[in-house]
LUMRO-907531 format. One record per residue (C-alpha): residue number from 1; residue in three letters; y, z, x. Coordinates in steps of 0.02 Angstrom, whole numbers, plus 50000, padded with zeros to 5 digits. Layout:
<pts>
PT   resi   resn       Y       Z       X
PT    NUM    ALA       Y       Z       X
...
</pts>
This chain:
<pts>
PT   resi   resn       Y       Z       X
PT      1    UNK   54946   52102   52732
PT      2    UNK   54927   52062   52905
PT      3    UNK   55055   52119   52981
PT      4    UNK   54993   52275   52914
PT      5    UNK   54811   52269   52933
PT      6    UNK   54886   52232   53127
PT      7    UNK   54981   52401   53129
PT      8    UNK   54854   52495   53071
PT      9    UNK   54725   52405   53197
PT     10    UNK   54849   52462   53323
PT     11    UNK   54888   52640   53258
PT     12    UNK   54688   52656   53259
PT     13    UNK   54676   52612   53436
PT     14    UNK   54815   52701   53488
PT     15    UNK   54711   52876   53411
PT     16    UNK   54556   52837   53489
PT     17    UNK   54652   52810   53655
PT     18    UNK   54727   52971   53608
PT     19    UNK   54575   53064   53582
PT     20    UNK   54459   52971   53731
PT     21    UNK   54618   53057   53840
PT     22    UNK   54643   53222   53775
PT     23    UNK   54478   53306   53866
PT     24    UNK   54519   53217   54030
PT     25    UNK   54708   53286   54027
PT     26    UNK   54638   53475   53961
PT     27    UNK   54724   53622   54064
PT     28    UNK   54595   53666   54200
PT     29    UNK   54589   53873   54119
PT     30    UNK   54603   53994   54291
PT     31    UNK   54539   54147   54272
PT     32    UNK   54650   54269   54385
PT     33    UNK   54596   54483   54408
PT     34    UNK   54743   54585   54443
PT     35    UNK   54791   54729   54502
PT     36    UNK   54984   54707   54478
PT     37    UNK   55102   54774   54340
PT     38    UNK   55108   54673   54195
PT     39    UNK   55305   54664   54211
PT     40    UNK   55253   54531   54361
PT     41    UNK   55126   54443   54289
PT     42    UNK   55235   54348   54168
PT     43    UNK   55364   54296   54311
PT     44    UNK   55212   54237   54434
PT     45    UNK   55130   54148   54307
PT     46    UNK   55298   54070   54220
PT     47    UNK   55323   54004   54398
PT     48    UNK   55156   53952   54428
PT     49    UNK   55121   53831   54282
PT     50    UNK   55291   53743   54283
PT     51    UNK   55254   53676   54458
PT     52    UNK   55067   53657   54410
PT     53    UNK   55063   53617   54242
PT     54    UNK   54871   53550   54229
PT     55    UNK   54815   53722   54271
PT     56    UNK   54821   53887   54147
PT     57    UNK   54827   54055   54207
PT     58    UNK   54707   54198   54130
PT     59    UNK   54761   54352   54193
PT     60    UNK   54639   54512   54182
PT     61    UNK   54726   54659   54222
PT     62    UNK   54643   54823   54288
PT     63    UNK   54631   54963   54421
PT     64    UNK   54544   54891   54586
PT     65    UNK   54375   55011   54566
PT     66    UNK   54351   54944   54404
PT     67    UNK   54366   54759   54458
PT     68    UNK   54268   54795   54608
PT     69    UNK   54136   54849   54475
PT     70    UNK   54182   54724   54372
PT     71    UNK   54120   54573   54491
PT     72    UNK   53981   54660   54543
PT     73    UNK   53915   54660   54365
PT     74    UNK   53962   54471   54374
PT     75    UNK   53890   54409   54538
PT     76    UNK   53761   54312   54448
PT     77    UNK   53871   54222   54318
PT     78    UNK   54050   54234   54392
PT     79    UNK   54195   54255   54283
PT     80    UNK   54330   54280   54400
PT     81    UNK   54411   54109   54505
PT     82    UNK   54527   54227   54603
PT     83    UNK   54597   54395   54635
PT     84    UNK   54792   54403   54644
PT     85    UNK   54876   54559   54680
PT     86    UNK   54725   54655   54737
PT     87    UNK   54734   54767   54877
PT     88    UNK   54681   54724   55032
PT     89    UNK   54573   54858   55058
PT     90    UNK   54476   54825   54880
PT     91    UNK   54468   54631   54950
PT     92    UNK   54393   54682   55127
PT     93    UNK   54263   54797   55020
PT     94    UNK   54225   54660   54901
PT     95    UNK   54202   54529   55043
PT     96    UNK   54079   54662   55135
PT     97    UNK   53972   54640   54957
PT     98    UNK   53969   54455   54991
PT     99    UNK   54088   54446   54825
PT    100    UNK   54221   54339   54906
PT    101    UNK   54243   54157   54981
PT    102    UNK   54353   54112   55134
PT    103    UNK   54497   54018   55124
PT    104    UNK   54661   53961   55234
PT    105    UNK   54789   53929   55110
PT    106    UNK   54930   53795   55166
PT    107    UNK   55071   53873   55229
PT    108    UNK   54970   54026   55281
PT    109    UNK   55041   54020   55460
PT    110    UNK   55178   54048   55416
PT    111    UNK   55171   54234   55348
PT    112    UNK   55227   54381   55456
PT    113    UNK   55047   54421   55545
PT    114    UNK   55026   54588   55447
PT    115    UNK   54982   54487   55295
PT    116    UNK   54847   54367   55380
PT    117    UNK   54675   54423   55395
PT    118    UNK   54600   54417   55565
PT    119    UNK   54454   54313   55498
PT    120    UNK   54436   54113   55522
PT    121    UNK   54465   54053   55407
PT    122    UNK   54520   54192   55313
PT    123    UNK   54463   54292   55159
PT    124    UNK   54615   54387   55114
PT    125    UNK   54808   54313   55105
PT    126    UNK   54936   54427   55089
PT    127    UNK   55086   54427   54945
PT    128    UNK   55194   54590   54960
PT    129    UNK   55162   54772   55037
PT    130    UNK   55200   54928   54965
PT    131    UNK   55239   55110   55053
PT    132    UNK   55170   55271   55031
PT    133    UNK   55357   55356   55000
PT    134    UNK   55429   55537   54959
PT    135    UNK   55530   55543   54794
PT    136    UNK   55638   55690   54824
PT    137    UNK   55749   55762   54668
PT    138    UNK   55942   55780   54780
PT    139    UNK   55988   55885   54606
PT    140    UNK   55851   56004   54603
PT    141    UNK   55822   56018   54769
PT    142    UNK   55998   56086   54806
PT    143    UNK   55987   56223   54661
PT    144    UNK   55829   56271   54735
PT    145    UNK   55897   56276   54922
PT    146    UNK   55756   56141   54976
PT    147    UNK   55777   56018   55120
PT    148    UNK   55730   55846   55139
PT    149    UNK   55565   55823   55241
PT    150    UNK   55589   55717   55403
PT    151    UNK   55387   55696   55446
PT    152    UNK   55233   55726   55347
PT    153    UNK   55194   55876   55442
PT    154    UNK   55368   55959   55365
PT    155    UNK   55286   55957   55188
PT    156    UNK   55154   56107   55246
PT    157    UNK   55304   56225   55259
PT    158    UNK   55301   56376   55154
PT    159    UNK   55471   56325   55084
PT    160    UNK   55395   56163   54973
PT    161    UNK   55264   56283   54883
PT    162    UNK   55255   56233   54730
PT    163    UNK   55364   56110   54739
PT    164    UNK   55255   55951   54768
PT    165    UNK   55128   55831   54667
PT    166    UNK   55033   55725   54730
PT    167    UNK   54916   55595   54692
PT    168    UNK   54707   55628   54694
PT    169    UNK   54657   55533   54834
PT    170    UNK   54483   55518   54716
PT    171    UNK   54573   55432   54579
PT    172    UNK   54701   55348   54665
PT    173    UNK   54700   55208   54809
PT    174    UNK   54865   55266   54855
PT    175    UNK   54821   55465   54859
PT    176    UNK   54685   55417   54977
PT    177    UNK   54802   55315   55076
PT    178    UNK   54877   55476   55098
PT    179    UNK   54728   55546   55148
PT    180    UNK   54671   55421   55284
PT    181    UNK   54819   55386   55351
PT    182    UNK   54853   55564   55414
PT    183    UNK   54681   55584   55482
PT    184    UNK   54665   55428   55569
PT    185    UNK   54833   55489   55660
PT    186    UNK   54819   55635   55675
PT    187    UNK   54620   55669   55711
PT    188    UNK   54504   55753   55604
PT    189    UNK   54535   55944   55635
PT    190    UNK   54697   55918   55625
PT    191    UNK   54722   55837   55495
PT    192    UNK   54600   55937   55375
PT    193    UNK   54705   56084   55450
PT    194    UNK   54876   55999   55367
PT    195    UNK   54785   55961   55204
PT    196    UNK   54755   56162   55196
PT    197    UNK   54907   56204   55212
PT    198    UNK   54983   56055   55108
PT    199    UNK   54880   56108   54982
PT    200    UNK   54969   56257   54963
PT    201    UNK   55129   56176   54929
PT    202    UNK   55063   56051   54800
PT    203    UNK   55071   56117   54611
PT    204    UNK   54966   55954   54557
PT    205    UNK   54851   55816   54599
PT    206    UNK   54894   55662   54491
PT    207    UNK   54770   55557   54426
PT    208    UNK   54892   55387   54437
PT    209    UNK   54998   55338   54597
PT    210    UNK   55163   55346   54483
PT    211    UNK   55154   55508   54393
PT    212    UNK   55229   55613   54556
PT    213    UNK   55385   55508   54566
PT    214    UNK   55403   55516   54386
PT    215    UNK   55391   55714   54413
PT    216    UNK   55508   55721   54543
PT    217    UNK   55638   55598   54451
PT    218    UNK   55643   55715   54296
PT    219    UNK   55668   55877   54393
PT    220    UNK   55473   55963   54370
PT    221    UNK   55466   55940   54559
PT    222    UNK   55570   55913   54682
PT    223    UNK   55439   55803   54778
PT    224    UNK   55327   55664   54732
PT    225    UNK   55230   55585   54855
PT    226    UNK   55212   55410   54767
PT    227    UNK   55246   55217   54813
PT    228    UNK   55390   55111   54828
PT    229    UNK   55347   55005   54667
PT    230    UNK   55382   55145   54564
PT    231    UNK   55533   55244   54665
PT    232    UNK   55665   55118   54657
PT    233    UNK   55633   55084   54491
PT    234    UNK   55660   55249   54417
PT    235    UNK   55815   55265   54536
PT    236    UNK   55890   55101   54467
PT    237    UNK   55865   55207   54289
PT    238    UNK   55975   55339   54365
PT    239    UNK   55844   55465   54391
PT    240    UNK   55944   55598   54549
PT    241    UNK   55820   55539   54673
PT    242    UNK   55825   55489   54867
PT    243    UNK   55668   55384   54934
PT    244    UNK   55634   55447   55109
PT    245    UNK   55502   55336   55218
PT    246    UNK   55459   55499   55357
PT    247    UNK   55507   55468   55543
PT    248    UNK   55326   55469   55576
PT    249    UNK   55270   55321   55489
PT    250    UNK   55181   55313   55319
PT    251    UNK   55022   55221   55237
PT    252    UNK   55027   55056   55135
PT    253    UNK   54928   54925   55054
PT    254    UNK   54962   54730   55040
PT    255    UNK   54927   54650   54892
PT    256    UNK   54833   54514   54902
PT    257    UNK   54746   54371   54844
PT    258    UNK   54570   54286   54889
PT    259    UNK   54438   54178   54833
PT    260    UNK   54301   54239   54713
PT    261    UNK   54139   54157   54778
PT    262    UNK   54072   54066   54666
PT    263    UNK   54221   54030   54563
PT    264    UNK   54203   53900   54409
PT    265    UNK   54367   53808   54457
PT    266    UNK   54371   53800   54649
PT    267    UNK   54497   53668   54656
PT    268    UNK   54628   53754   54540
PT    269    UNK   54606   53916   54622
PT    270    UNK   54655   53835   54793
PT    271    UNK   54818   53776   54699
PT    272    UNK   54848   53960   54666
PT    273    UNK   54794   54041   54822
PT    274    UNK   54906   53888   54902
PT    275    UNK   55068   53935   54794
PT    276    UNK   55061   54106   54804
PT    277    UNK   55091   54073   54990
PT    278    UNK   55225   53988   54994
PT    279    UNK   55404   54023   55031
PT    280    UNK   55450   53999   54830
PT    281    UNK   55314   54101   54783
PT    282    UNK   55376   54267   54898
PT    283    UNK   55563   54222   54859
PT    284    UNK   55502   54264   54673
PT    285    UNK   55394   54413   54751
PT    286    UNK   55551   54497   54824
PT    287    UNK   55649   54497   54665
PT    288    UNK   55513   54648   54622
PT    289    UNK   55462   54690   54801
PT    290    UNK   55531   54772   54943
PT    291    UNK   55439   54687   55079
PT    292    UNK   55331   54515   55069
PT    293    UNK   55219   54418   55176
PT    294    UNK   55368   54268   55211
PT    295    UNK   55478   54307   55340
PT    296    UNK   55646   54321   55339
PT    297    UNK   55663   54360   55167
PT    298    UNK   55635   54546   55155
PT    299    UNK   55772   54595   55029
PT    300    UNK   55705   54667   54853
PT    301    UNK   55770   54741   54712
PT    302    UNK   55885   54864   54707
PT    303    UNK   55862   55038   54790
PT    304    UNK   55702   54961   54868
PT    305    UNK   55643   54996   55045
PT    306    UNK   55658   54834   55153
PT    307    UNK   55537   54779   55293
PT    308    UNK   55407   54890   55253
PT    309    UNK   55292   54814   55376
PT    310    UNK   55449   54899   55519
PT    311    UNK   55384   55063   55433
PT    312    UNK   55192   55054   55430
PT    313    UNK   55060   55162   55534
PT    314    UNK   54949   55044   55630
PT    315    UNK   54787   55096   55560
PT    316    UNK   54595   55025   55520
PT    317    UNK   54581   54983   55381
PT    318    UNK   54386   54955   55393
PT    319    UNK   54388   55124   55463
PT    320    UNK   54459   55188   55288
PT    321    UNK   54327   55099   55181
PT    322    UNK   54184   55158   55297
PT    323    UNK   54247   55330   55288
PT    324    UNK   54298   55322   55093
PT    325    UNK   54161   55447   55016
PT    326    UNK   54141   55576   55162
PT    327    UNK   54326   55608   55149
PT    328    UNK   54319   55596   54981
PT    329    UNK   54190   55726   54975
PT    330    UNK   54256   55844   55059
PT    331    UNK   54441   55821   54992
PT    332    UNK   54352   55870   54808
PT    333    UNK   54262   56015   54885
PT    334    UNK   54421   56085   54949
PT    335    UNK   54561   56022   54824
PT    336    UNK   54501   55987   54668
PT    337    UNK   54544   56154   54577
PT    338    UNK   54728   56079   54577
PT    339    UNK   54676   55894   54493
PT    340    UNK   54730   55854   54337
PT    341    UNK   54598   55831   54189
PT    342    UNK   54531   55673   54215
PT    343    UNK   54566   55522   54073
PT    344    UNK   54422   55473   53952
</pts>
């Protein structure tokens, strides 16, 4: 009897050691908006939590206008601990709101200077950049006796008419990158003169970034002007395309991650913003990406474009956010008879 009345003291202390430890060794729960494919998400957070097992990934995935909206809704009572995989040009609008929260992750020196912010310390850190691209149909292109573009300004010849969709620059951040990108190069009358006669040439206006190359791969146009995310995946599939980067340079976005100010977890979301800067984090990144923040390991997938950052007009990007709705504006007013219907 007491031998056993000792056992089950000691079981009995053993469970309320047990239970007086199980709060203090609860996962810290991250909360993480996103922007990325959900393909990636699984990868980056498989990754994450095995080297930082005390902390649990949340991801919320949606298009950056809506999460822009999102934590503007939320600035009172913030949700959000961080953003990962944003673009950097949703972060730089968000942090202009007051919505974000500087910070210098560890190894942040050590990314290629494209994808560090020029703040101290910083508010954005960037994880991989994609390409504005030309998905071009070899197949259908040679039955219809079409050649491949060589600059931007090739696509307002007479000979693409009707042969090109293209995302809406209102719907899409990568249509406007379009957009932007030609008139900061080229100058405003200029470029508005292109658009005219581009628009001539382009059947359709797509209301997501990936629908053109997806055209283009199955042969209802010979050119979609899309991204590199979705390109060399649909080539991979077999789909008879090329992916042509223009002589002239093209427009991009980094994905990014930041700080939400005001974040419930600040600790845990440093461990994040810390890891996805490191050189295991962007080996992982390149296994999906073309071109990341870490230098010297710029391969990708297959059929991706490498070194994007080689291919990318210098441009403002706080230029682009202060000039978002005029352009906008007058893009619809000129354009918009060619949009698709837009989603519910």
């Amino acid at each position: 009897m007491r031998r056993f009345a000792c056992l089950l003291s000691t079981a009995a202390a053993t469970a309320l050691v047990v239970g007086m430890a199980g709060p203090a060794a609860a996962k810290t729960q991250l909360t993480v908006y996103s922007t990325l494919q959900k393909e990636v998400l699984t990868p980056y957070e498989q990754a994450f939590e095995k080297a930082h097992p005390d902390i649990d990934i949340t991801w919320v995935r949606d298009a950056g206008g809506v999460i822009h909206a999102r934590l503007l809704a939320e600035r009172a009572n913030p949700r959000a601990d961080v953003l990962f995989g944003v673009p950097v040009t949703n972060i730089v609008s968000l942090a202009r709101d007051g919505l974000i929260e500087p910070y210098a992750p560890k190894d942040y020196m050590n990314l290629q200077p494209m994808f560090r912010d020029k703040n101290d310390p910083p508010l954005w850190t960037g994880l991989e950049m994609y390409l504005n691209i030309v998905c071009f149909n070899t197949v259908e292109a040679e039955k219809r006796g079409i050649p491949k573009p060589k600059t931007w300004a090739d696509l307002a010849d007479p000979i693409y008419k009707g042969q090109i969709a293209m995302p809406n620059p209102t719907m899409s951040n990568t249509g406007y990158g379009y957009v932007h990108s030609w008139i900061q190069k080229l100058g405003d009358e200029k470029a508005w003169a292109f658009l005219d006669k581009l628009h001539q040439n382009v059947s359709v206006y797509t209301n997501s970034s990936s629908t053109p190359c997806k055209y283009a791969a199955t042969g209802e146009y010979v050119i979609g002007l899309s991204t590199d995310l979705t390109g060399p995946f649909l080539k991979t599939k077999g789909a008879p395309i090329d992916l042509l980067v223009p002589s002239d340079e093209t427009a991009w976005d980094i994905e990014s991650t930041a700080m939400v100010k005001g974040s419930r977890n600040p600790e845990a979301a440093k461990v994040l913003i810390d890891w996805g800067a490191s050189r295991e984090a962007h080996e992982l990144f390149n296994k999906y990406y073309g071109s990341v923040g870490m230098d010297g390991i710029n391969g990708g997938p297959p059929n991706s474009i490498p070194d994007g950052a080689k291919k990318a007009q210098d441009y403002s990007v706080e230029w682009s956010i202060d000039n978002r709705t005029p352009i906008l504006t007058e893009w619809a007013k000129r354009y918009d008879s060619k949009s698709e219907p837009k989603s519910n």
